[in-house]
C-alpha positions in Angstrom: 0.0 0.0 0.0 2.7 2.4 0.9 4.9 1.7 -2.8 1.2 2.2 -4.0 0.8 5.6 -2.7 4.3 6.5 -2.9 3.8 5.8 -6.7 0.7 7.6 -7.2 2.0 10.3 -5.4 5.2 11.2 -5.7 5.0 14.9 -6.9 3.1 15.2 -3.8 4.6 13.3 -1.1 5.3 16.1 1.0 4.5 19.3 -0.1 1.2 20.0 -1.3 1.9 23.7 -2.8 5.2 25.7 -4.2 4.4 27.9 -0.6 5.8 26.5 2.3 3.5 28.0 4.8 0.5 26.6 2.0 2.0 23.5 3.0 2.1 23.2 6.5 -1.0 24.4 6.9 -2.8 22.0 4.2 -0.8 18.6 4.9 -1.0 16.0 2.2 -2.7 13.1 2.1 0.3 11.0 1.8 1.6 13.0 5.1 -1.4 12.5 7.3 -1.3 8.3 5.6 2.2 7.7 6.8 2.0 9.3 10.5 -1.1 7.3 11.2 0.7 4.5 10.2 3.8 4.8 12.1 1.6 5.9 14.8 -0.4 3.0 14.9 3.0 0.4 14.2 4.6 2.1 17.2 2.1 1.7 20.0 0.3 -1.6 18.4 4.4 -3.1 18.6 4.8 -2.0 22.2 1.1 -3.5 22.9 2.0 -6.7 21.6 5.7 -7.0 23.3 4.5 -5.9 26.6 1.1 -8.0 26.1 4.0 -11.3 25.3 6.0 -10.4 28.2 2.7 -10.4 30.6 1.6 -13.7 29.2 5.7 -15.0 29.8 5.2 -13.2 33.0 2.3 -15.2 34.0 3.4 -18.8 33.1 6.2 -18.1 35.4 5.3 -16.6 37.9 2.1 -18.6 38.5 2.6 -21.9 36.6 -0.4 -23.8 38.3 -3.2 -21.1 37.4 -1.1 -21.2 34.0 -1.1 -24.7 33.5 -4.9 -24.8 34.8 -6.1 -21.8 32.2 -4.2 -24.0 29.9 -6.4 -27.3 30.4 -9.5 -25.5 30.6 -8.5 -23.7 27.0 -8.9 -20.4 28.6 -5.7 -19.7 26.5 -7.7 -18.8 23.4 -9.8 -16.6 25.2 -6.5 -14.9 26.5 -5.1 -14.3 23.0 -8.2 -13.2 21.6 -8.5 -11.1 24.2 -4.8 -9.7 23.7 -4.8 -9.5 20.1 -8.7 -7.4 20.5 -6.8 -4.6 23.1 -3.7 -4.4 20.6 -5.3 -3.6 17.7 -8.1 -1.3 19.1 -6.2 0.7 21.7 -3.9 2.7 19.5 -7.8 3.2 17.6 -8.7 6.8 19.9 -5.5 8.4 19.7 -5.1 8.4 15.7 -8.9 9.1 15.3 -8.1 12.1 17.2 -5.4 13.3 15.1 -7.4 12.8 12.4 -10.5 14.4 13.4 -9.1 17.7 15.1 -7.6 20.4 13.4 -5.2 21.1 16.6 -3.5 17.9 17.0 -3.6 16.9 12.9 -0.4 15.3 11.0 1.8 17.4 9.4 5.3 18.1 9.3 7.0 19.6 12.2 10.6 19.8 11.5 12.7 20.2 7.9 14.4 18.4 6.8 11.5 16.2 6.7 11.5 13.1 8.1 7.9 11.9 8.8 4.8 13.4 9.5 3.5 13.6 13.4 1.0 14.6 15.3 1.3 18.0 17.3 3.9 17.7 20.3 1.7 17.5 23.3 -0.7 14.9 21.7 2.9 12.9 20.5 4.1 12.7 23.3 0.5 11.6 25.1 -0.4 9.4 22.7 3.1 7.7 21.5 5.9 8.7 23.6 4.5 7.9 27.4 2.4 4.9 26.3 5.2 3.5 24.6 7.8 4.2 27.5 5.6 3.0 29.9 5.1 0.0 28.0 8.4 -1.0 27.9 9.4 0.0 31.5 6.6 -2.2 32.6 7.7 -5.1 30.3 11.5 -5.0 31.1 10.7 -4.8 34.8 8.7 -7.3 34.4 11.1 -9.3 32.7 13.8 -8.6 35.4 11.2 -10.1 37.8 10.7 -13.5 35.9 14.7 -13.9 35.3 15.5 -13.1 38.7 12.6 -15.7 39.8 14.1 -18.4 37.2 17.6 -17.4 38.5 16.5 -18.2 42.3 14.7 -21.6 41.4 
Protein backbone atom coordinates (compact mmCIF):
# COMPACT_ATOMS: atom_id res chain seq x y z
CA UNK A 1 0.00 0.00 0.00
CA UNK A 2 2.72 2.43 0.88
CA UNK A 3 4.92 1.68 -2.75
CA UNK A 4 1.19 2.23 -4.00
CA UNK A 5 0.77 5.59 -2.72
CA UNK A 6 4.30 6.48 -2.94
CA UNK A 7 3.78 5.76 -6.73
CA UNK A 8 0.70 7.60 -7.20
CA UNK A 9 2.00 10.28 -5.36
CA UNK A 10 5.19 11.15 -5.66
CA UNK A 11 4.95 14.88 -6.90
CA UNK A 12 3.13 15.22 -3.81
CA UNK A 13 4.57 13.35 -1.05
CA UNK A 14 5.31 16.07 1.00
CA UNK A 15 4.54 19.25 -0.12
CA UNK A 16 1.20 19.95 -1.28
CA UNK A 17 1.87 23.74 -2.84
CA UNK A 18 5.17 25.68 -4.22
CA UNK A 19 4.42 27.89 -0.64
CA UNK A 20 5.81 26.48 2.32
CA UNK A 21 3.55 27.98 4.77
CA UNK A 22 0.51 26.60 2.04
CA UNK A 23 2.03 23.49 2.98
CA UNK A 24 2.13 23.17 6.50
CA UNK A 25 -0.96 24.43 6.86
CA UNK A 26 -2.80 21.95 4.22
CA UNK A 27 -0.83 18.56 4.88
CA UNK A 28 -1.00 16.04 2.22
CA UNK A 29 -2.71 13.05 2.12
CA UNK A 30 0.35 11.02 1.81
CA UNK A 31 1.60 12.99 5.13
CA UNK A 32 -1.40 12.46 7.26
CA UNK A 33 -1.34 8.27 5.59
CA UNK A 34 2.22 7.67 6.85
CA UNK A 35 2.04 9.32 10.53
CA UNK A 36 -1.15 7.34 11.16
CA UNK A 37 0.65 4.50 10.24
CA UNK A 38 3.81 4.82 12.06
CA UNK A 39 1.60 5.92 14.81
CA UNK A 40 -0.37 3.00 14.86
CA UNK A 41 2.99 0.44 14.16
CA UNK A 42 4.63 2.11 17.23
CA UNK A 43 2.09 1.71 20.01
CA UNK A 44 0.30 -1.60 18.36
CA UNK A 45 4.43 -3.07 18.65
CA UNK A 46 4.77 -1.97 22.24
CA UNK A 47 1.10 -3.49 22.86
CA UNK A 48 1.96 -6.74 21.65
CA UNK A 49 5.69 -6.98 23.29
CA UNK A 50 4.53 -5.89 26.60
CA UNK A 51 1.14 -7.99 26.12
CA UNK A 52 4.02 -11.33 25.25
CA UNK A 53 5.98 -10.44 28.17
CA UNK A 54 2.71 -10.38 30.57
CA UNK A 55 1.56 -13.73 29.23
CA UNK A 56 5.73 -14.98 29.79
CA UNK A 57 5.24 -13.23 33.02
CA UNK A 58 2.28 -15.18 33.96
CA UNK A 59 3.42 -18.84 33.12
CA UNK A 60 6.24 -18.14 35.40
CA UNK A 61 5.27 -16.60 37.87
CA UNK A 62 2.07 -18.59 38.49
CA UNK A 63 2.62 -21.91 36.60
CA UNK A 64 -0.37 -23.81 38.26
CA UNK A 65 -3.16 -21.14 37.44
CA UNK A 66 -1.10 -21.18 34.02
CA UNK A 67 -1.13 -24.74 33.54
CA UNK A 68 -4.94 -24.77 34.79
CA UNK A 69 -6.06 -21.79 32.17
CA UNK A 70 -4.25 -24.02 29.88
CA UNK A 71 -6.45 -27.30 30.36
CA UNK A 72 -9.53 -25.52 30.56
CA UNK A 73 -8.52 -23.74 27.02
CA UNK A 74 -8.88 -20.42 28.57
CA UNK A 75 -5.68 -19.69 26.47
CA UNK A 76 -7.69 -18.82 23.40
CA UNK A 77 -9.77 -16.61 25.17
CA UNK A 78 -6.50 -14.92 26.46
CA UNK A 79 -5.11 -14.35 22.99
CA UNK A 80 -8.17 -13.21 21.61
CA UNK A 81 -8.45 -11.05 24.20
CA UNK A 82 -4.81 -9.69 23.75
CA UNK A 83 -4.80 -9.47 20.11
CA UNK A 84 -8.65 -7.36 20.45
CA UNK A 85 -6.78 -4.62 23.07
CA UNK A 86 -3.65 -4.42 20.63
CA UNK A 87 -5.34 -3.61 17.75
CA UNK A 88 -8.08 -1.31 19.14
CA UNK A 89 -6.21 0.73 21.74
CA UNK A 90 -3.91 2.69 19.45
CA UNK A 91 -7.79 3.20 17.56
CA UNK A 92 -8.72 6.81 19.87
CA UNK A 93 -5.54 8.45 19.73
CA UNK A 94 -5.15 8.43 15.73
CA UNK A 95 -8.91 9.08 15.33
CA UNK A 96 -8.06 12.14 17.24
CA UNK A 97 -5.36 13.33 15.06
CA UNK A 98 -7.36 12.81 12.44
CA UNK A 99 -10.51 14.44 13.38
CA UNK A 100 -9.11 17.71 15.11
CA UNK A 101 -7.58 20.36 13.43
CA UNK A 102 -5.18 21.07 16.56
CA UNK A 103 -3.47 17.92 16.98
CA UNK A 104 -3.61 16.93 12.90
CA UNK A 105 -0.41 15.29 11.05
CA UNK A 106 1.76 17.40 9.45
CA UNK A 107 5.27 18.09 9.26
CA UNK A 108 6.97 19.62 12.24
CA UNK A 109 10.63 19.76 11.53
CA UNK A 110 12.72 20.24 7.94
CA UNK A 111 14.36 18.43 6.80
CA UNK A 112 11.54 16.19 6.67
CA UNK A 113 11.48 13.12 8.13
CA UNK A 114 7.85 11.94 8.82
CA UNK A 115 4.81 13.36 9.48
CA UNK A 116 3.50 13.60 13.40
CA UNK A 117 0.96 14.60 15.32
CA UNK A 118 1.34 17.97 17.31
CA UNK A 119 3.88 17.70 20.34
CA UNK A 120 1.73 17.52 23.25
CA UNK A 121 -0.66 14.91 21.66
CA UNK A 122 2.87 12.88 20.48
CA UNK A 123 4.08 12.75 23.27
CA UNK A 124 0.47 11.58 25.10
CA UNK A 125 -0.36 9.45 22.69
CA UNK A 126 3.08 7.69 21.50
CA UNK A 127 5.86 8.69 23.56
CA UNK A 128 4.55 7.92 27.41
CA UNK A 129 2.41 4.94 26.29
CA UNK A 130 5.25 3.53 24.61
CA UNK A 131 7.80 4.17 27.50
CA UNK A 132 5.57 3.01 29.92
CA UNK A 133 5.05 -0.02 27.99
CA UNK A 134 8.40 -0.95 27.88
CA UNK A 135 9.45 -0.02 31.47
CA UNK A 136 6.61 -2.16 32.58
CA UNK A 137 7.66 -5.05 30.30
CA UNK A 138 11.50 -5.00 31.10
CA UNK A 139 10.66 -4.76 34.85
CA UNK A 140 8.67 -7.33 34.43
CA UNK A 141 11.14 -9.35 32.70
CA UNK A 142 13.81 -8.56 35.35
CA UNK A 143 11.23 -10.08 37.75
CA UNK A 144 10.70 -13.53 35.88
CA UNK A 145 14.71 -13.89 35.32
CA UNK A 146 15.48 -13.13 38.70
CA UNK A 147 12.64 -15.75 39.83
CA UNK A 148 14.11 -18.37 37.20
CA UNK A 149 17.55 -17.44 38.48
CA UNK A 150 16.49 -18.15 42.34
CA UNK A 151 14.68 -21.58 41.43
Amino acid sequence: IVVLITAIYRHELYCGSVSLLETLNNPTLFCKFSGVVFHYTFVNMALWWFFHVAIFFHKVLFPFQANRFEKLGRNKYIFATVTILSLLLPLPAIIICLSVDKFKYNIYRFPTSFCISNGDMWFYSMTLPVDVLFAAGVIMLIIVLWTMRNV
